[in-house]
C-alpha positions as CSV (number, residue, x, y, z in Angstrom):
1,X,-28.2,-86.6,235.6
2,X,-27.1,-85.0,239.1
3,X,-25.5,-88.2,240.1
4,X,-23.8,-88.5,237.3
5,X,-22.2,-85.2,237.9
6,X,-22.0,-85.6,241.7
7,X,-19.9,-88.3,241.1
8,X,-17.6,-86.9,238.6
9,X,-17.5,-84.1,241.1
10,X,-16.7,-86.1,244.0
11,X,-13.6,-88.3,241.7
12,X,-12.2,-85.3,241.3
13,X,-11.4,-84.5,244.7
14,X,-10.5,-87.6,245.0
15,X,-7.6,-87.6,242.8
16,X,-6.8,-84.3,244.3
17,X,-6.9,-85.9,247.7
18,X,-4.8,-88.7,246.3
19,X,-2.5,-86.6,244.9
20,X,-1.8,-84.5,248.1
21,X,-1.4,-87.9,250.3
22,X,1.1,-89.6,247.7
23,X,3.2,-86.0,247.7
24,X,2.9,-85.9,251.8
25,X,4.2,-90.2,251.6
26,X,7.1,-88.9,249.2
27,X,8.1,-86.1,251.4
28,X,8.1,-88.3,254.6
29,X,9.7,-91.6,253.0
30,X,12.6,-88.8,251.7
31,X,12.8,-87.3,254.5
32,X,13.3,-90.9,256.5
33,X,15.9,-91.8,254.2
34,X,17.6,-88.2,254.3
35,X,17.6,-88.3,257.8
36,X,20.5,-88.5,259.9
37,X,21.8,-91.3,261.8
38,X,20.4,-90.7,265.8
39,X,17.7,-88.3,264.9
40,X,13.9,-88.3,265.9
41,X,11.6,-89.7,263.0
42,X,9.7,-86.5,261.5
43,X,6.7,-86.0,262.2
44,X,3.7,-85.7,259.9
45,X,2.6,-82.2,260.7
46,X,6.2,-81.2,260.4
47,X,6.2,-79.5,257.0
48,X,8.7,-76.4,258.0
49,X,11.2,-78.7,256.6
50,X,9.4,-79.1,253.0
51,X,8.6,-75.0,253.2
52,X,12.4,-74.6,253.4
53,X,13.4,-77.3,251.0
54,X,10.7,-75.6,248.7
55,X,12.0,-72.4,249.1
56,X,15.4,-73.6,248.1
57,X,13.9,-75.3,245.3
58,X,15.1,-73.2,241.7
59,X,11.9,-71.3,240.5
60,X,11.8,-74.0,237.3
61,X,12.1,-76.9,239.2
62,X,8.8,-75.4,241.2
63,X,7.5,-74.4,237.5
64,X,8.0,-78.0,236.3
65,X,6.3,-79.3,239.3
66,X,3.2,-77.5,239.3
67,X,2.3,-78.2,235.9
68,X,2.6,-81.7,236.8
69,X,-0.3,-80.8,239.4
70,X,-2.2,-79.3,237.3
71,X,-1.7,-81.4,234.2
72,X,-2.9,-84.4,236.5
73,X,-5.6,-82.6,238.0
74,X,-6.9,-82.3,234.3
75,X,-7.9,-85.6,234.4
76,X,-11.3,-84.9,236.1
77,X,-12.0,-81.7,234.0
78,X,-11.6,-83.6,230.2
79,X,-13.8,-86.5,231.7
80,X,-16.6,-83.4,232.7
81,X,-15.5,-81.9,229.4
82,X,-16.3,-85.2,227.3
83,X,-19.8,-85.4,229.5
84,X,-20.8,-82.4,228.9
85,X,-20.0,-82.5,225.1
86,X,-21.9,-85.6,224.9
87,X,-25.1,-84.5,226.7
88,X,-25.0,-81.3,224.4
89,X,-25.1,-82.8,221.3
90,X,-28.0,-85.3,222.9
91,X,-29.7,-82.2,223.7
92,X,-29.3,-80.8,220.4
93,X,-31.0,-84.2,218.9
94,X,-33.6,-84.1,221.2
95,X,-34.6,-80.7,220.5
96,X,-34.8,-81.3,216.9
97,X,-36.4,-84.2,217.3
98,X,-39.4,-82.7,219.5
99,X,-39.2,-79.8,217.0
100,X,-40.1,-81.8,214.3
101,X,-43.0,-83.3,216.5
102,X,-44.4,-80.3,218.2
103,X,-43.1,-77.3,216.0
104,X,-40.2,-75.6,215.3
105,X,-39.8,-71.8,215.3
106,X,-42.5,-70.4,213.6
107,X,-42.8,-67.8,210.6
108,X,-46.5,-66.2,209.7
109,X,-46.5,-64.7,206.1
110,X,-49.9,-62.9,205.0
111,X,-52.5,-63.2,204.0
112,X,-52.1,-62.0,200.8
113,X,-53.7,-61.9,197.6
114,X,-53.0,-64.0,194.7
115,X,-54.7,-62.9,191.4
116,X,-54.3,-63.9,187.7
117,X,-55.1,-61.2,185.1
118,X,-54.7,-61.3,181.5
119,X,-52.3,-58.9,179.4
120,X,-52.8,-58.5,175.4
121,X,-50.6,-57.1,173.0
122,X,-49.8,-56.7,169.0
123,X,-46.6,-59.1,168.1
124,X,-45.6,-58.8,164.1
125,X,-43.7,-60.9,162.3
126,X,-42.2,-61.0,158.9
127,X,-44.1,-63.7,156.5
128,X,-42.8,-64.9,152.7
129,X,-45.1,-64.1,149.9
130,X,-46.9,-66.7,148.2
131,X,-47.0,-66.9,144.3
132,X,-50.6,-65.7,144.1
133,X,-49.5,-62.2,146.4
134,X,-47.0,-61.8,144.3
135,X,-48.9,-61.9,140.9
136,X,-51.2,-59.4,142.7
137,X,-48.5,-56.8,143.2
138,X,-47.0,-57.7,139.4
139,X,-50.7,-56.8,138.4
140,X,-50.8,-53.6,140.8
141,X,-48.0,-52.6,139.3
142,X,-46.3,-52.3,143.0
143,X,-42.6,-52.9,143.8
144,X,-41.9,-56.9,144.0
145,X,-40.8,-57.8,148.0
146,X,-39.7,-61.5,149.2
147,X,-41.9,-61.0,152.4
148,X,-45.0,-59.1,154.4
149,X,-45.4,-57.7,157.6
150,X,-48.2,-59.5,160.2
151,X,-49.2,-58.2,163.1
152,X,-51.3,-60.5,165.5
153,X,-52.7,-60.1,169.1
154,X,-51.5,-62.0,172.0
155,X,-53.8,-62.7,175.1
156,X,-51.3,-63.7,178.2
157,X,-52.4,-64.1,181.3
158,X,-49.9,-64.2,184.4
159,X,-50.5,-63.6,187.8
160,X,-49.7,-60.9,190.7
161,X,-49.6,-60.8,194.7
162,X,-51.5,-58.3,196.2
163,X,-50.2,-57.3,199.9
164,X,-53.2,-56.1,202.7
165,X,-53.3,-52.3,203.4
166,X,-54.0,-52.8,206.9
167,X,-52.6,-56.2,208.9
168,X,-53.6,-56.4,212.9
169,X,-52.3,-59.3,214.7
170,X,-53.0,-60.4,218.1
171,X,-51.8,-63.2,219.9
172,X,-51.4,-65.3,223.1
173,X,-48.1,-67.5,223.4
174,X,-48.8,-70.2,225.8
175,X,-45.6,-71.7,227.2
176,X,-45.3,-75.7,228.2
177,X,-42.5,-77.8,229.0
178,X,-42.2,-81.1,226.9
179,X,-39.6,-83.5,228.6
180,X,-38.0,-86.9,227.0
181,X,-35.6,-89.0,229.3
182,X,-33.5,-86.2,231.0
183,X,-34.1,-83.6,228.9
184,X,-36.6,-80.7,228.4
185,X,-37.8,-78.3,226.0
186,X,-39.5,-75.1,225.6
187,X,-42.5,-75.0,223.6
188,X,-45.6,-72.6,222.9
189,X,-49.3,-72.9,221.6
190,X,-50.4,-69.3,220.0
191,X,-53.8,-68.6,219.8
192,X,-53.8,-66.1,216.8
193,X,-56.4,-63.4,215.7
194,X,-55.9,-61.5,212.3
195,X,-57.7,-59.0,210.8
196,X,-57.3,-55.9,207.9
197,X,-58.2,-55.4,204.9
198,X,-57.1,-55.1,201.4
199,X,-57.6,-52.3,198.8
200,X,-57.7,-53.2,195.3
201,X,-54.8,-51.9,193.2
202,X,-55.0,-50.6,189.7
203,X,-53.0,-53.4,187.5
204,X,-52.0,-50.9,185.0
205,X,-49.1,-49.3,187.5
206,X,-48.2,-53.0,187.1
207,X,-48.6,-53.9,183.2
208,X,-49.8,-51.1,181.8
209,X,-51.0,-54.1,178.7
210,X,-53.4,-55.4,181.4
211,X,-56.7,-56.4,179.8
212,X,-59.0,-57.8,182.3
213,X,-58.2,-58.5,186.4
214,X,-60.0,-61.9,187.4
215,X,-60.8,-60.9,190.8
216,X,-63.7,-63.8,190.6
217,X,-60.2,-65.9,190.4
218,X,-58.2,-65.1,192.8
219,X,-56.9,-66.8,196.4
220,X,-56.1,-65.7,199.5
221,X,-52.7,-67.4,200.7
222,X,-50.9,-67.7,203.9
223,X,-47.3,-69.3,204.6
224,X,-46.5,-71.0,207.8
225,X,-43.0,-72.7,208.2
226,X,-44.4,-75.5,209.6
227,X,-47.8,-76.3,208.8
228,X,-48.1,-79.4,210.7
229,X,-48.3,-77.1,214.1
230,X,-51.8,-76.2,213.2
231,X,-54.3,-77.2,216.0
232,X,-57.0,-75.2,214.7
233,X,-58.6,-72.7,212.2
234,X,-61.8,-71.0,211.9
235,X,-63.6,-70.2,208.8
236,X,-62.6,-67.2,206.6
237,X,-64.2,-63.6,206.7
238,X,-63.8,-61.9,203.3
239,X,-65.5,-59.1,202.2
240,X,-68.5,-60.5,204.4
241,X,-69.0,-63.4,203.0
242,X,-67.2,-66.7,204.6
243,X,-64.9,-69.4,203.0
244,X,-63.1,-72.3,204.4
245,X,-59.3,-73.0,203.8
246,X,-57.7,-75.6,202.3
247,X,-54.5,-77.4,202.7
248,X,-51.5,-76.1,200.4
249,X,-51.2,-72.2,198.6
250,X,-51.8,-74.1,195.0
251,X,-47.6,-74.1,194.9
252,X,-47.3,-70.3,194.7
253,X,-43.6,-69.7,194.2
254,X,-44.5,-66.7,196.9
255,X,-45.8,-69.2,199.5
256,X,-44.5,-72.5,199.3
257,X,-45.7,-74.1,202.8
258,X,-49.1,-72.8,203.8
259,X,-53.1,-72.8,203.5
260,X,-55.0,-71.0,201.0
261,X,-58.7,-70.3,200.4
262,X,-60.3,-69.6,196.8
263,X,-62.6,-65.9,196.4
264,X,-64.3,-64.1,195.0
265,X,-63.6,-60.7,195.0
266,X,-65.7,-58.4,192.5
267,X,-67.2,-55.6,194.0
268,X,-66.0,-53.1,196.2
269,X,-63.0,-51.8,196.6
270,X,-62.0,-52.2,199.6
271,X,-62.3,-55.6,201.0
272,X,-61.9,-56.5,205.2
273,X,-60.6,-59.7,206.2
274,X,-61.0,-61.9,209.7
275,X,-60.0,-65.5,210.8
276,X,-58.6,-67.0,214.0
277,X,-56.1,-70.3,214.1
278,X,-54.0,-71.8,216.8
279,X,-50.8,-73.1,216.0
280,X,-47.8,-75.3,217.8
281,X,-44.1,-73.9,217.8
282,X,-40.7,-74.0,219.6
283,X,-37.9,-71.3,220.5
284,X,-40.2,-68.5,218.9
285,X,-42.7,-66.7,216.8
286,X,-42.0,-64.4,214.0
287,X,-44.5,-62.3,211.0
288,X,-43.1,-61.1,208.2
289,X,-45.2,-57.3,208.1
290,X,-46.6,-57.3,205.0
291,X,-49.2,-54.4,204.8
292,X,-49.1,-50.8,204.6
293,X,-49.5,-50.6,208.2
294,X,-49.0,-54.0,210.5
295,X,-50.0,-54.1,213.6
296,X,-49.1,-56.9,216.4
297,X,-49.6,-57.5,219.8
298,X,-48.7,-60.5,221.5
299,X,-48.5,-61.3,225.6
300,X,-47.4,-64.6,227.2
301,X,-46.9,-65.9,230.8
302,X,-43.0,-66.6,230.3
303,X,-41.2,-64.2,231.9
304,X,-38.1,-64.5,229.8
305,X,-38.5,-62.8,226.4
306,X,-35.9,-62.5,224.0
307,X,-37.4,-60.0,221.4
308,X,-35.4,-60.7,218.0
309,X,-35.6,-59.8,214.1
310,X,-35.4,-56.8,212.3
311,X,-37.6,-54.6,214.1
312,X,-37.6,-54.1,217.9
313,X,-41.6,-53.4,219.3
314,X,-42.8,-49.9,220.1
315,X,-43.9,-51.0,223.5
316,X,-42.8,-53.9,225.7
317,X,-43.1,-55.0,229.6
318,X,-41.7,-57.7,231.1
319,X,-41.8,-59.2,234.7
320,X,-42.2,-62.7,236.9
321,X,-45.7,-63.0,235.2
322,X,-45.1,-62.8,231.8
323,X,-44.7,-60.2,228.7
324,X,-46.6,-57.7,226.2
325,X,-45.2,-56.5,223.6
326,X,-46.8,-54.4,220.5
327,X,-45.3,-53.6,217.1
328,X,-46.9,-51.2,214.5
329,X,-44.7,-51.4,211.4
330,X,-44.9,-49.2,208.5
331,X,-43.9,-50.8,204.8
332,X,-41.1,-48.4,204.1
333,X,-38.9,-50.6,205.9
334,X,-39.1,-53.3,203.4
335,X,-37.9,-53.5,199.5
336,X,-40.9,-54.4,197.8
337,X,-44.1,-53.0,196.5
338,X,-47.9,-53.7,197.5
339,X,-48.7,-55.0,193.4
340,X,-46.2,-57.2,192.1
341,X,-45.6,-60.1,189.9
342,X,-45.7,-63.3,191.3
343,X,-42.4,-64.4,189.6
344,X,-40.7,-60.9,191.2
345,X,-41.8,-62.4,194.9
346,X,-40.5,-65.8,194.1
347,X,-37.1,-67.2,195.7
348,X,-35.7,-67.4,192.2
349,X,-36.8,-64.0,190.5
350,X,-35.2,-62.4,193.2
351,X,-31.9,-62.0,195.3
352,X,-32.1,-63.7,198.8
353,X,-31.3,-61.4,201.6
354,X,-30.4,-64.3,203.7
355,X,-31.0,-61.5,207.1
356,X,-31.1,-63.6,210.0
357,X,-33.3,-63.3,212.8
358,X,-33.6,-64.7,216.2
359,X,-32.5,-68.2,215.7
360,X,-29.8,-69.7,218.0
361,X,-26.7,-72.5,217.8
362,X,-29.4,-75.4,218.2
363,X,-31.7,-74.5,214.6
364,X,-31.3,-72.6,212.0
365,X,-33.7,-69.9,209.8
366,X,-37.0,-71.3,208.5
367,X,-37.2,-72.2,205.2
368,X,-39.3,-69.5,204.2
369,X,-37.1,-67.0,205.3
370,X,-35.2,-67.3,202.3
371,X,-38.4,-65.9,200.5
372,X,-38.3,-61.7,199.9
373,X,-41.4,-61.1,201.6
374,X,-39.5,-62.3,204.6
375,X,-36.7,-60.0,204.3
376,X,-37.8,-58.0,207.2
377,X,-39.5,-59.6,210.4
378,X,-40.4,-59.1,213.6
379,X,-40.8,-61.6,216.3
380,X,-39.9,-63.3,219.9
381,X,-38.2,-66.0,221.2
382,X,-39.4,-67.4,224.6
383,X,-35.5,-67.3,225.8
384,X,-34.1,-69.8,228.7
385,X,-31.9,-67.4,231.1
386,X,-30.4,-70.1,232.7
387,X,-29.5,-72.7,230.2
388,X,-27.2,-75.0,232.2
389,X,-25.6,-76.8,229.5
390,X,-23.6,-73.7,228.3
391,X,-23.1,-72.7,231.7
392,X,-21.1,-75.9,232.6
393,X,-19.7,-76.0,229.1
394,X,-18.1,-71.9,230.0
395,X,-16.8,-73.3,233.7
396,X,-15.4,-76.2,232.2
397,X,-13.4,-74.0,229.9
398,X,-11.8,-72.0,232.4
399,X,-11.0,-74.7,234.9
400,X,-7.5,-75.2,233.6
């Protein structure tokens, strides 16, 4: 790679050297032909002669010649210019292709609570009279009517999303350097520890037909963008007792990509949840703050933060060893409720925000982020200062 550009470097003052000799071997075979008859030769060094002979020159004619200079002085820039086009979009396959290997730019949603409850309620309908009924009111001496009024009882059950009144997340982002051929990318293992806890709402604020809750029913989801990052999990704490996650969120419209874990949940009220996992990524880490009150802490050795999303963190300090950062988020910022309806937290029973966060020219947003839990999120992104293919891209730019 820096031969490549050492040598397109050195052509270029080439063709400038070039240029200057072939203008200096114009001037002089001129200047020899010019030159009148019993007069010394001129010498090389003897350019007072061209100084004049410029300065006599019309300003257009001087115009005209150097944009000839500089048009063929272009030559070396648009070869450089073509390079560095082509090694971008290299780069740009590369980085999608180690992406898709290691991770890409990670988004946490949850845990949260998926439970099913049932809802009755009284439907009536209008029925014809039979022959018999209607004999009976002939006999009864009642008014004669084509048709009756049933009412009937319908048991329905649907299913809600209940959001954690307390999220606390901390993390360690540890920064490596995966290379292929010429080219390198950042990437980042984050050991993750969650904890909180969830308070059970009253489903009536919800339906206010809500017949029973099945809390013995419900599951514990959490959405990852790329779930094929994972490089470890522990088991589940929940309510003290434990439970062990599964692949998938059981296609829950409100976590599409993710891992899940079946409880049971009768009994108290209030129910505290702990589990650890490690997890692959690129470019950065984002969580969508879904409690009452979230909490997250994260620290790294890269010394190059980039803190992105919708929130800034409360605290933050950077230097040649790495970064903290904290956030403590409240849930007013966001537009939805801690009990809702799973079809009301569902890409299509809602309007996407389509709010973007942190994401750069080489990827775009997650997925997920299309979701409305993810309106609002907070995150990093382990930045590159000095990324040289735009700086070569901005001098080549300017070099005309």
């Amino acid at each position: 790679m820096r031969g490549e550009w050492l040598w397109l470097l050195t052509a270029m003052f080439v063709v400038l050297a070039l240029c200057v000799a072939l203008s200096l071997l114009i001037w002089r075979l001129w200047r020899k032909i010019t030159l009148p008859e019993g007069a010394p030769p001129p010498r090389w060094t003897d350019l007072s002669a061209l100084k004049t002979r410029v300065v006599q020159t019309p300003l257009v004619l001087r115009l005209i010649a150097t944009a000839a200079l500089a048009l063929l002085m272009s030559a070396p820039v648009n070869m450089i210019q073509d390079l560095v086009s082509a090694r971008t979009d290299s780069y740009r396959e590369v980085v999608r292709e180690l992406s898709h290997s290691w991770g890409g730019r990670q988004l946490l949603i949850g845990p949260i609570l998926s439970v099913p409850y049932t809802i009755k309620y009284v439907v009536t309908e209008e029925a014809p009279l039979t022959a018999s009924e209607k004999a009976e009111l002939a006999l009864r001496g009642e008014p004669l009517r084509a048709a009756k009024t049933i009412s009937r009882e319908i048991a329905t059950e649907k299913t809600a999303i209940v959001l954690p009144e307390e999220l606390n997340i901390a993390g360690v982002l540890d920064p490596e350097t995966r290379k292929r051929n010429i080219y390198s990318l950042l990437v980042y293992t984050a050991d993750l520890k969650l904890s909180g806890f969830f308070r059970k709402p009253d489903f009536k604020s919800l339906d206010d037909r809500t017949s029973a809750v099945h809390w013995d029913r419900a599951r514990l989801l959490v959405s990852l963008t790329d779930t094929k990052a994972f490089r470890g999990i522990s088991q589940l704490s929940l309510g003290g007792r434990a439970y062990k996650f599964v692949p998938g969120t059981g296609k829950s419209p409100a976590a599409p990509t993710g891992f899940s874990a079946e409880v049971d949940l009768d009994g108290a009220a209030d129910v505290p949840f702990s589990f650890n996992m490690a997890i692959g990524g690129s470019q950065g880490f984002y969580v969508a703050p879904v409690a009452v009150v979230s909490r997250m802490d994260l620290s790294s050795s890269w010394p190059h933060p980039k803190f992105s999303g919708m929130g800034l963190p409360i605290s933050r300090e950077a230097g040649p060893t790495g970064f903290t950062a904290g956030w403590n988020v409240p849930n007013l910022v966001r537009n939805y409720p801690q009990l809702a309806a799973l079809e009301a937290l569902s890409p299509d029973g809602a309007a996407k925000k389509g709010q973007e966060y942190g994401y750069d020219e080489y990827e775009s947003r997650p997925a997920a982020g299309d979701l409305p839990l993810a309106e609002y999120v907070v995150g990093v992104d382990l930045f590159e200062p000095v990324f040289h293919y735009s700086l070569i891209t901005r001098a080549v730019k300017y070099a005309m």
